[in-house]
C-alpha positions in Angstrom: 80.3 47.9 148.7 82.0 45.3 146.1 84.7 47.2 144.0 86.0 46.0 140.6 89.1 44.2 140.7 89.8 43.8 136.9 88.6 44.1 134.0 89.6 41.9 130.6 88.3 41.0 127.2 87.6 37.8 125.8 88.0 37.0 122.3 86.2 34.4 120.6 84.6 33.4 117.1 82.9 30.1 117.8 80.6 31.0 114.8 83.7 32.6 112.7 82.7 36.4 113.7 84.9 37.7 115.8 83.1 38.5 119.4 84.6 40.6 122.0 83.1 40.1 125.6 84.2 41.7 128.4 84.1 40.2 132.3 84.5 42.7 135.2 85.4 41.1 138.6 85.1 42.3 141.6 86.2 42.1 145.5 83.4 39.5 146.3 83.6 35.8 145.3 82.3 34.4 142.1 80.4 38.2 141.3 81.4 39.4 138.2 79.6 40.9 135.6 80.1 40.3 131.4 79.3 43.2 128.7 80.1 42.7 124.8 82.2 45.0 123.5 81.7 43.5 119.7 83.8 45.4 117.1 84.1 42.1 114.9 86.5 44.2 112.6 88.9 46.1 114.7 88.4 43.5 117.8 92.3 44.4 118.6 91.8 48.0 118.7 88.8 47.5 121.1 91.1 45.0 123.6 93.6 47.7 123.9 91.2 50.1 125.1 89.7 47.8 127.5 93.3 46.0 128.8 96.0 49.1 128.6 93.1 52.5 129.1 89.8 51.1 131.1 91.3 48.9 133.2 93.9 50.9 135.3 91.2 53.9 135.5 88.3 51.5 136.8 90.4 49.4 139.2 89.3 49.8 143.1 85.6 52.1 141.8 82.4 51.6 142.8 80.3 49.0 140.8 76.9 50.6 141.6 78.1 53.9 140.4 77.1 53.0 136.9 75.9 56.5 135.1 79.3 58.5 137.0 81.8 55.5 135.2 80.1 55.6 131.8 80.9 59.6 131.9 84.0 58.9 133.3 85.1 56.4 130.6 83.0 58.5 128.3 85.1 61.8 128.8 88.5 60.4 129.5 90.0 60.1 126.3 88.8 63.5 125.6 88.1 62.6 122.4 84.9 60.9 122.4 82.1 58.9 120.3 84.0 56.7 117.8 83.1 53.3 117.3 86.1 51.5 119.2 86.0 53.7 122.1 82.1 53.2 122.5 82.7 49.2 122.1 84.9 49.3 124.5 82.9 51.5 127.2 79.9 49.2 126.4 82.0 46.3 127.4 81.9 47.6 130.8 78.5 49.5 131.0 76.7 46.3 130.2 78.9 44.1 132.5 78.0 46.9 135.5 74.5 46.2 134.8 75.1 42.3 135.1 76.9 42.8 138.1 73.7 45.1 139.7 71.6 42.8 138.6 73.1 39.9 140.5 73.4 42.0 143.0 69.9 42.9 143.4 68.9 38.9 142.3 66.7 40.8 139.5 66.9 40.4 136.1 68.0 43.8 134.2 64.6 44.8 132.9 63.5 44.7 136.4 66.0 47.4 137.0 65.0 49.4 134.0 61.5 49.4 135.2 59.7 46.2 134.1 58.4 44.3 131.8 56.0 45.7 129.2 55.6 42.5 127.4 55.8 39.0 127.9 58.2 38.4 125.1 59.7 40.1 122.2 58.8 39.5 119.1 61.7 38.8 116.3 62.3 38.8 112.1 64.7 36.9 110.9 66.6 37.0 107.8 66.0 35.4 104.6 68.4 35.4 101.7 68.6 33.5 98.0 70.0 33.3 94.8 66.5 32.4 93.3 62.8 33.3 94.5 62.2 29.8 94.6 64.5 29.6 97.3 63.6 32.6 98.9 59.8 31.0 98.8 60.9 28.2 100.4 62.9 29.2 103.7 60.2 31.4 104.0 57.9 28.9 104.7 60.0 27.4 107.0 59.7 30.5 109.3 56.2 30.3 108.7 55.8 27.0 110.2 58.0 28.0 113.4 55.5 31.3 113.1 57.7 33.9 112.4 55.7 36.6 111.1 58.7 38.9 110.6 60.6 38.3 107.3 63.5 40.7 106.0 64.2 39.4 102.4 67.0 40.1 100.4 67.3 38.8 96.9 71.4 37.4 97.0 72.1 39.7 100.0 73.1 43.2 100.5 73.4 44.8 97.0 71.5 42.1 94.7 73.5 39.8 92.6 75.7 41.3 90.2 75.6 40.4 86.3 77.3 40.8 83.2 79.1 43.7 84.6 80.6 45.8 82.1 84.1 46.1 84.5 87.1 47.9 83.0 90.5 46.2 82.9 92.4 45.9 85.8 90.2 47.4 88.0 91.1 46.5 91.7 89.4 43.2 93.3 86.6 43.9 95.3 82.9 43.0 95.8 80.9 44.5 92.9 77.0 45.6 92.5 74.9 47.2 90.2 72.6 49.4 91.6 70.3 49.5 88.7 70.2 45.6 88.5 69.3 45.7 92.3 66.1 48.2 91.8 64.8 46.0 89.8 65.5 42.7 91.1 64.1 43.9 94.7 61.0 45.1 92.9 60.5 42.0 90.9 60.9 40.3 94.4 58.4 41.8 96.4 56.1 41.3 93.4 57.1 37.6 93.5 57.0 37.3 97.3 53.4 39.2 98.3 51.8 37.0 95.0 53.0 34.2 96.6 52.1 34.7 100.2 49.2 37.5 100.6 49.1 39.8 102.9 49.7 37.2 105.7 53.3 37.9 106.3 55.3 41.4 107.5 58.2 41.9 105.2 61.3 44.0 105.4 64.4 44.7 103.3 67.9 46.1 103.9 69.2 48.9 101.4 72.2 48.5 103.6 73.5 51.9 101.6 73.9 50.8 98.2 71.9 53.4 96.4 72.4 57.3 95.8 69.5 59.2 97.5 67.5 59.8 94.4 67.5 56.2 93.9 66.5 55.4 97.0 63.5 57.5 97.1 62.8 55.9 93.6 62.9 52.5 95.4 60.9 53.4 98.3 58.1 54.3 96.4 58.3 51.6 94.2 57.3 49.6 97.4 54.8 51.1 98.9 52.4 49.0 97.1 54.1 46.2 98.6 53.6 47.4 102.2 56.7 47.1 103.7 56.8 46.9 107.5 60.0 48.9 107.5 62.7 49.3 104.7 66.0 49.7 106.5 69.4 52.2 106.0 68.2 53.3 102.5 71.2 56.0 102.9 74.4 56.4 104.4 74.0 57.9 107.7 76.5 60.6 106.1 73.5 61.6 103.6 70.8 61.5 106.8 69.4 64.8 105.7 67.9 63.5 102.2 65.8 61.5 104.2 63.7 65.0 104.2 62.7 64.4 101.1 62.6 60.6 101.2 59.5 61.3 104.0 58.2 64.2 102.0 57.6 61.7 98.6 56.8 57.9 100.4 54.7 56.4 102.7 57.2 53.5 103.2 58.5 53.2 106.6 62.0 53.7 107.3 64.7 52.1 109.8 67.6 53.4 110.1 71.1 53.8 112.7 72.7 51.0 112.7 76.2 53.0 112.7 75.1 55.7 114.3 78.3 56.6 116.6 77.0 59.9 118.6 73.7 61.6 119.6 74.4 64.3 116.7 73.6 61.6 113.9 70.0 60.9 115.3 68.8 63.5 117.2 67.6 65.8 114.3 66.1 62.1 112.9 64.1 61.7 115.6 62.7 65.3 116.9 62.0 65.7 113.1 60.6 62.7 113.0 61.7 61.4 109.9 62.4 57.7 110.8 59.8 55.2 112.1 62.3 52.5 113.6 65.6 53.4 115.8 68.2 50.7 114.5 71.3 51.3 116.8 74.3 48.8 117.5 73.8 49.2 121.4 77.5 48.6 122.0 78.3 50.7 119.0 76.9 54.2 121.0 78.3 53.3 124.4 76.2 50.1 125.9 72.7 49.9 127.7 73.5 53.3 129.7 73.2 55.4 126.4 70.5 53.2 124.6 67.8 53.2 127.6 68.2 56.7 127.4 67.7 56.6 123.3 64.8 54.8 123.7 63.0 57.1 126.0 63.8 60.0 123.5 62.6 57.9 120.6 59.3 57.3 121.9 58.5 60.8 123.0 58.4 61.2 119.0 56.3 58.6 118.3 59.5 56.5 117.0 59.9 52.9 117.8 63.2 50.6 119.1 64.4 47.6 116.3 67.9 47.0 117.7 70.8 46.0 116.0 71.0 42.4 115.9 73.5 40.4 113.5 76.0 37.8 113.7 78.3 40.6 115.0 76.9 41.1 117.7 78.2 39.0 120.8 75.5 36.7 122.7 75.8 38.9 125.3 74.6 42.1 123.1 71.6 40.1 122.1 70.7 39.5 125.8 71.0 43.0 126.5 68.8 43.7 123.5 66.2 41.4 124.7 66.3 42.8 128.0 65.8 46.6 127.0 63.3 45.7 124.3 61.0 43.8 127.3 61.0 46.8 128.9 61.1 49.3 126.2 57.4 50.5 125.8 58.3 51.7 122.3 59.4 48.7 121.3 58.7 47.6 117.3 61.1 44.4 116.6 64.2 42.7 117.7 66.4 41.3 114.6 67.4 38.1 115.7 70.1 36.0 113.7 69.6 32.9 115.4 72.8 30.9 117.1 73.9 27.3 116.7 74.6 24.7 119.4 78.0 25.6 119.7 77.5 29.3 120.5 74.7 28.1 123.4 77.3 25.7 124.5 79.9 28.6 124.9 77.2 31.4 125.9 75.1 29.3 128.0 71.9 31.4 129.2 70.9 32.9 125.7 67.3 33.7 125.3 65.3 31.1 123.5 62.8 31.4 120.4 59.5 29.9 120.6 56.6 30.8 118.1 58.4 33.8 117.1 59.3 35.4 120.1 62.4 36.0 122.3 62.5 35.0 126.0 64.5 35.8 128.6 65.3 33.5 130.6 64.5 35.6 134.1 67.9 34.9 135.8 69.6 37.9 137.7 71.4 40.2 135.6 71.6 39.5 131.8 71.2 35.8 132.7 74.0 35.0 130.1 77.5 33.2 131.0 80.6 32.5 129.5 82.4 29.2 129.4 85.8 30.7 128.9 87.4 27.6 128.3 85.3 26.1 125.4 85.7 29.5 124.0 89.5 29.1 123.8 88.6 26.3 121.3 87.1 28.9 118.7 89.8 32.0 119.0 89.1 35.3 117.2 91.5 35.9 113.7 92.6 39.2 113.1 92.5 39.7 109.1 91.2 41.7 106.3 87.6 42.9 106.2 86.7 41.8 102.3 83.0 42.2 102.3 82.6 45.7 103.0 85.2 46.0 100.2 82.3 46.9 97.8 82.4 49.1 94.0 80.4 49.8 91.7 80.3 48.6 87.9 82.9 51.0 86.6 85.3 50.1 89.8 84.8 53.2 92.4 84.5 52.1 96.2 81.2 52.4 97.7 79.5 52.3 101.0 79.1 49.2 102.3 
């Protein structure tokens, strides 16, 4: 029966997002497992968890005894379901899952039940300041077949012009909401004259409109036929999307910073989202989200994972491995990594005609090279992107 010996974080940015992995060892030689535990903004927070709380209460326990330590790290604190507590109880979770895996000489989605698919199939992100340019990296992805696109016209929020700003309002990253509507609709216009039908396309909200204009937006679309149009709310304004499903046809992702079962469950037995969007280490790790997914799909709801630069190499793996199995799968969002990342993550699944592999190794199949990582360490400083306002200066959601 191998026990855990310590637990520890890794920080690293080889990419310059901050990445938090965590490694659980154990009493046997050279088995260890690795979880990520990404919290790119508050990656010290998260370490202390791990290092001065999880550790000393998971020295000398079980490793196979996976659902009794998530509840045990779950309940501990008492105070439960915030977002650096569930990073740092995901660290672990997923690592214990490595660690089984290994154990068994089965990749995770064997454990989970199987595979019902070959391969998952990805979007990735397009951004621009022009259409032109938009046009143009999307046919790139449509030469590596991506047929998955999300498309944002200058990113989250649109690009911001001829604000009318009053003096010395405080620094920030400013948007126009009204400029945005219209931008985005211009852009779809653009984008389905250009291409046809012969491409799925999504776009991010990522929060930046009141719910009235969001519901505006979303039917806007429709004639556009969006494969999903993602957070068009803050999660603290969930219960608009009511009547967001009662007025559009559009379908809607959503969850990305969902912290607790409370924020989705009404969402899904309601059914008023088509795509689940969680941050898997964001809720508590693979335990939770297995379990998330099986709920989704008894409402006819379908898994799109949170997938961004934020999210460790190990998340992704873990994402790839659930969403083989998953059988309510929809997408994967996929970021895409550079040489340097695969160098220090060696073992991340691989792209090929639009779709994710795993690569069928025991566990997650992912590594660490902990030295190389200690070339590329994490920076603690002040988040300045999700510093966003709105013309007239008032903070908004990010």
């Amino acid at each position: 029966m191998p026990i855990i010996t310590n637990v520890r974080t890794i920080l690293t940015a080889p990419e310059g997002i901050n990445l938090i992995v965590v490694k659980v060892e154990t009493d046997q030689e050279g088995l260890y497992g690795l979880g990520c535990a990404t919290f790119a903004y508050r990656e010290q927070a998260v370490k202390s968890v791990v290092d001065d709380y999880l550790k000393p209460l998971l020295l000398n326990k079980d490793v196979h005894k996976i659902e009794d330590l998530w509840h045990l790290m779950h309940y501990n604190a008492y105070w439960r379901n915030g977002g650096i507590t569930n990073n740092a109880i995901s660290g672990v979770d997923m690592a214990l899952w490595d660690i089984k895996g290994k154990i068994a000489g089965l990749p995770v989605y064997d454990l989970l039940g199987g595979k019902s698919r070959e391969a998952v199939p990805i979007y990735q992100h397009v951004n621009g300041k022009t259409l032109d340019e938009i046009v143009t990296k999307i046919e790139t992805l449509q030469k590596q077949n991506v047929k998955h696109v999300r498309i944002q016209w200058g990113l989250y929020g649109g690009i911001a012009q001829n604000l009318n700003t009053p003096p010395n309002s405080q620094d920030g990253v400013y948007g126009d909401p009204k400029q945005y509507m219209n931008d985005t609709i211009k852009m779809f216009d653009h984008i389905r004259s250009h291409f046809g039908d012969g491409i799925e396309l999504i776009h991010d909200i990522h929060e930046r409109l009141t719910p009235s204009d969001a519901i505006y937006l979303a039917k806007q679309l429709e004639k556009y036929r969006l494969f999903y149009l993602e957070d068009p709310l803050p999660i603290e304004q969930g219960a608009w999307l009511r009547q967001l499903r009662a007025q559009t046809s559009t379908p809607i992702a959503f969850g990305e910073l969902f912290n607790n079962p409370h924020e989705w469950h009404y969402l899904l037995t309601e059914r008023l989202i088509d795509f689940i969007r969680v941050h898997i280490s964001q809720i508590g790790g693979l335990t939770p989200a297995k379990k998330l997914a099986v709920f989704a799909e008894q409402f006819g709801i379908r898994t799109a994972w949170h997938g961004p630069g934020d999210v460790s190499p190990v998340g992704h793996a873990a994402n790839v491995h659930l969403s083989l199995h998953s059988h309510n799968l929809g997408i994967l969002e996929w970021c895409g990594f550079s040489e340097v990342m695969r160098k220090v993550f060696p073992g991340l699944p691989t792209v090929k005609n639009g779709y994710l592999y795993a690569n069928n190794k025991p566990g997650l199949g992912i590594d660490i090279d902990e030295d190389l990582a200690k070339k590329y360490p994490a920076k603690t400083s002040v988040t300045k992107w999700t510093q966003t306002r709105l013309p007239d200066g008032t903070l908004s959601t990010p």
